[in-house]
N, C-alpha and C positions, 0 to 999 in steps of 0.2 A: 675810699673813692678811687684812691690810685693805685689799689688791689684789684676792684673790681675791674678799673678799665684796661689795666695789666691782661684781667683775667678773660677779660673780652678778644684783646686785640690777641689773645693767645691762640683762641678757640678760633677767631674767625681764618688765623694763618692757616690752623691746624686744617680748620671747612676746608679752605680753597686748596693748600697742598694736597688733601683727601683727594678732593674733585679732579686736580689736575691729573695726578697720578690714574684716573681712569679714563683719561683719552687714548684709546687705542684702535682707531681707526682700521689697522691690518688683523685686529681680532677677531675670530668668528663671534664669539659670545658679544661683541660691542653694538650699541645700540644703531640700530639702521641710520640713525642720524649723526652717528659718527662714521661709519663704513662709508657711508654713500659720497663721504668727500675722495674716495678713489679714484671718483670722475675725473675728476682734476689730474691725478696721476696719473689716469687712461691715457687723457691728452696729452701729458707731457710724455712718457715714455713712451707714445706711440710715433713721437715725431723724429726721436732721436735716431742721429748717426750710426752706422754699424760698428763706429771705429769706438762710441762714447756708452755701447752697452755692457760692455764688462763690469764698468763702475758699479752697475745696480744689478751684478749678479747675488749678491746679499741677500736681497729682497725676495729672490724667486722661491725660496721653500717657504716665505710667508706669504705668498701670494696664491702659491699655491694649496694651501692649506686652508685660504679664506676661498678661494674657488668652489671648493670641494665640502667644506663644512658649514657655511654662512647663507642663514635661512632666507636673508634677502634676495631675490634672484635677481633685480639689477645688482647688486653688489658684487655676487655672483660670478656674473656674465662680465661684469667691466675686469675682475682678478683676471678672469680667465685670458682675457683679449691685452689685458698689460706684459701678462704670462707670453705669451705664444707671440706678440710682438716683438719684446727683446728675444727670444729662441731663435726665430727667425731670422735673426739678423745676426747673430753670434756666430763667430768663425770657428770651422770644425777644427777639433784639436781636444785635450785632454779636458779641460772645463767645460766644454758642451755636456760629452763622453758621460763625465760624471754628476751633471744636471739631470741629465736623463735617467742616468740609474737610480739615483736617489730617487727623483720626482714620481717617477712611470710606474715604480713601486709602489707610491702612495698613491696614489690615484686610482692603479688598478686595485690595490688594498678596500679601497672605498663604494669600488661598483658592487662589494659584496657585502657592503651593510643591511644591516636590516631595515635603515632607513631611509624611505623613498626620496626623502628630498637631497639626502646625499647620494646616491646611487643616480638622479639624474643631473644632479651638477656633476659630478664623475665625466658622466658622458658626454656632458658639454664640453667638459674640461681635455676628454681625451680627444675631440672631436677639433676641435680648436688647437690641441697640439698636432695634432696629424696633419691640419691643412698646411702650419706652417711650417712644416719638415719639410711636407711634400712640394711644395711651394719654392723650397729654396734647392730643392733635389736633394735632401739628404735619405737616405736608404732606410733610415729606421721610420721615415714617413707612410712610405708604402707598408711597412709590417706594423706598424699601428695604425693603419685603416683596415688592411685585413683581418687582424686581431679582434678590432673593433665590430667587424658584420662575422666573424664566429662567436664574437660574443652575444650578438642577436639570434643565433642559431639554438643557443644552450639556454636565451631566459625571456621566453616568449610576451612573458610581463611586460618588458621593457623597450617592445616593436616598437612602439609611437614616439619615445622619447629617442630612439637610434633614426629611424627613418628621418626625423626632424634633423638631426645630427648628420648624415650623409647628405640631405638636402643641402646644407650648408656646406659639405664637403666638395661637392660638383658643384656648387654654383659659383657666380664671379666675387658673391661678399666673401670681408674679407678684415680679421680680425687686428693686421698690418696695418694699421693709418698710414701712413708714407714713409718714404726709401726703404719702402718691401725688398728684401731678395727674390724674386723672381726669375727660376729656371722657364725657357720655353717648354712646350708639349706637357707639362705636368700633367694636363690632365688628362692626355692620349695614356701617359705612362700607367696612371691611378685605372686608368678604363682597363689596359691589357692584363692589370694585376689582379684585377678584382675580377673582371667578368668570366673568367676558368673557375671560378668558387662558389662565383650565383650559379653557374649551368650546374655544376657539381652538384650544389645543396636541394636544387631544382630537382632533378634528376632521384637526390637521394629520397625524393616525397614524404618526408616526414610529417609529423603532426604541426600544424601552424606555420612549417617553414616555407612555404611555397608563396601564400600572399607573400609575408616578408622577402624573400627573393624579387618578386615581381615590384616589390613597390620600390625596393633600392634599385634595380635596372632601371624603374620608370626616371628616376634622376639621374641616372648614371649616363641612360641614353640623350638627356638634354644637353648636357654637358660637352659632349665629343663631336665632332663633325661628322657629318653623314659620310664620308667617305670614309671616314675609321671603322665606322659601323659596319658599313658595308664589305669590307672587308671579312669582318666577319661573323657575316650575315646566318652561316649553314644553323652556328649555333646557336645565334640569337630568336630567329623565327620559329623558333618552335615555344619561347617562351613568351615573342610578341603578342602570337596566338594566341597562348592562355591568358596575356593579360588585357587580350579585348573583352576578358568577363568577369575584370574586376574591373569596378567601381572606383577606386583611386588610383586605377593605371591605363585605364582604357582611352583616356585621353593621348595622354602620351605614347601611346604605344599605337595609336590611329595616324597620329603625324609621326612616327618614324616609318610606317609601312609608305605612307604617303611619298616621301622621302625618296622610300627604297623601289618603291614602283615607278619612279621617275629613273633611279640609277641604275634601278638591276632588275628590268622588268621579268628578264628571262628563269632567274631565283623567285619569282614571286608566283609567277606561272603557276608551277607545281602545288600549292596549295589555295586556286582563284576560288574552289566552291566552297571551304569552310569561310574565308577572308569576307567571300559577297554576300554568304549568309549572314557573317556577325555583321558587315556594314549597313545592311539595309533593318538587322535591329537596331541597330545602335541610331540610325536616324532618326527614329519618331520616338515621340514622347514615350517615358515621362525624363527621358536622359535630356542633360542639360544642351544647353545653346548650343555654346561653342564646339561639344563633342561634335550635336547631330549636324550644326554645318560643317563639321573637318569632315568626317562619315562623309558625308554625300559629294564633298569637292574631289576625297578618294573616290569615291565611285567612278566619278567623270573621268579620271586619271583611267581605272581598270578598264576601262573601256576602248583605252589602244592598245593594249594587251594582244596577243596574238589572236587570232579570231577565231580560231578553229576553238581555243582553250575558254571562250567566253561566249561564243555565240550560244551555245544550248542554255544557258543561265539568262538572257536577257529577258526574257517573261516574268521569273522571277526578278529581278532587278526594277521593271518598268513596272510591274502592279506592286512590289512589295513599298515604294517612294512616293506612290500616288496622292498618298497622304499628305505627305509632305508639300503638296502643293497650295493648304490650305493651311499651311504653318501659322499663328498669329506671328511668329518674328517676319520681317522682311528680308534676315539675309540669309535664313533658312529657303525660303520661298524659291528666292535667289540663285541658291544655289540646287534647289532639285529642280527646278524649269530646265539648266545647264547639262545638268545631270541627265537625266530622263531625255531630253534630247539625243545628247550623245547615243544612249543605251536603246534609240527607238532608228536611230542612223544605222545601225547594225543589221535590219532586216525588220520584216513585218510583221507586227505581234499576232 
């Protein structure tokens, strides 16, 4: 009997030391129900000090490892965001330096797997390092965003899961939970870096790279102030144009012209008859809401335009929106009543 309960209380130490020994929450292969206590980790090293992240530079090659290999994609996404919060905050000098060489190596090592759900935690993962380089002005930020969109140039497969990734680049989220480093103008800087590479790539017409160009511009351009834009206007407007006929940039690219017909009406002049063509299709159905009323609030805009350069178009302008006065939305209605107005003030149809 006092074998046996020897022999129990042996086996049951032996069970639980087993079991203990498999907690490993920073492991890719660890069950989602282990991983997923990261959260907690997000929270805490996203609040910390710039002065108290060295301590858990240890951690970042296993962090980074569970970013990029671990099938759960909140788990995922929270490595990534604990990753790129302490970076951010870490003072340049020789340990950054060598963070980056090691990490940026396996990472990019990983966009070439042959498997897809690593290849787009990759992305995230590089995506989330770049903002917060760039974010804090360090130099290697901007050349892994650029690295990042030729790497959408070389593997057409992977457009959706980048576009998603630049989307988060331009925009204000932000993988930093508090006492971010934050340089001003980043993202004036990220705009001047990047938009010489979409004209480029644009320009180059390859197969599939053109939507992709236009739909990174279509975030790039929310991003910037209309006065950055405008600036330089010569060589954006020839890709605003193409991407009033695409579908997931034609939005965007109708309120920057919007924009730019208020700031630089004299630059928009020279191309009013393709612009009033695309806007008066773009106002009626079956395009959605929001487009066909931004469409028609431009319209009313192009309408002080210089008169020489608009008057002969106003026939087509007033019968091609006619429709639109039978809109079922009311602030479509709204706005071609305004519209159509303006564009019948001009002279007598």
């Amino acid at each position: 009997s006092s074998s046996s309960s020897s022999s129990s209380s042996s086996s049951s130490s032996s069970s639980s030391s087993s079991s203990g020994s498999h907690f490993a929450p920073l492991e890719p292969s660890s069950p989602s129900d282990q991983t997923q206590l990261l959260e907690i980790l997000s929270a805490s090293l996203g609040s910390l000090k710039p002065q108290d992240v060295m301590v858990y530079t240890p951690l970042l090659p296993r962090l980074c490892r569970l970013a990029c290999l671990c099938v759960h994609q909140a788990t995922s996404l929270h490595a990534a965001h604990c990753y790129s919060s302490c970076l951010n905050k870490m003072a340049d000098g020789d340990v950054l330096e060598e963070t980056l060489r090691r990490d940026m190596a396996s990472v990019w090592s990983c966009t070439r797997s042959t498997d897809l759900v690593v290849v787009t935690n990759a992305i995230s993962m590089v995506t989330c390092i770049a903002k917060a380089l760039i974010m804090c002005g360090h130099t290697h930020g901007l050349d892994t965003a650029l690295k990042l969109f030729r790497y959408g140039l070389e593997n057409e497969g992977m457009v959706s899961s980048l576009v998603k990734g630049f989307e988060v680049l331009f925009s204000d989220q932000t993988a930093v939970q508090s006492r971010a480093n934050i340089k001003l103008f980043y993202k004036q800087r990220l705009f001047e870096q990047l938009l010489p590479n979409i004209v480029m790539a644009f320009k180059a017409d390859r197969s599939g790279s053109r939507e992709y160009c236009l739909l990174v511009l279509s975030h790039l351009l929310r991003s910037v102030p209309q006065q950055v834009m405008a600036e330089e206007l010569a060589s954006v407007l020839p890709l605003l144009l193409a991407s009033l006929d695409c579908a997931d940039t034609s939005l965007s690219a109708v309120q920057a012209l919007t924009s730019l017909t208020k700031e630089r009406p004299a630059l928009i002049g020279h191309h009013v008859a393709s612009l009033l063509t695309a806007m008066v299709k773009l106002a009626t159905p079956p395009h959605p809401l929001k487009l066909r009323a931004s469409s028609l609030h431009c319209l009313g805009l192009m309408s002080t335009l210089p008169h020489h350069q608009i008057y002969p178009h106003r026939i087509t302008v007033v019968q091609g929106i006619v429709g639109c006065l039978d809109d079922h939305k009311r602030v479509v209605r709204k706005e071609a009543i305004n519209s159509r107005s303006l564009w019948l003030q001009l002279g007598s149809v």
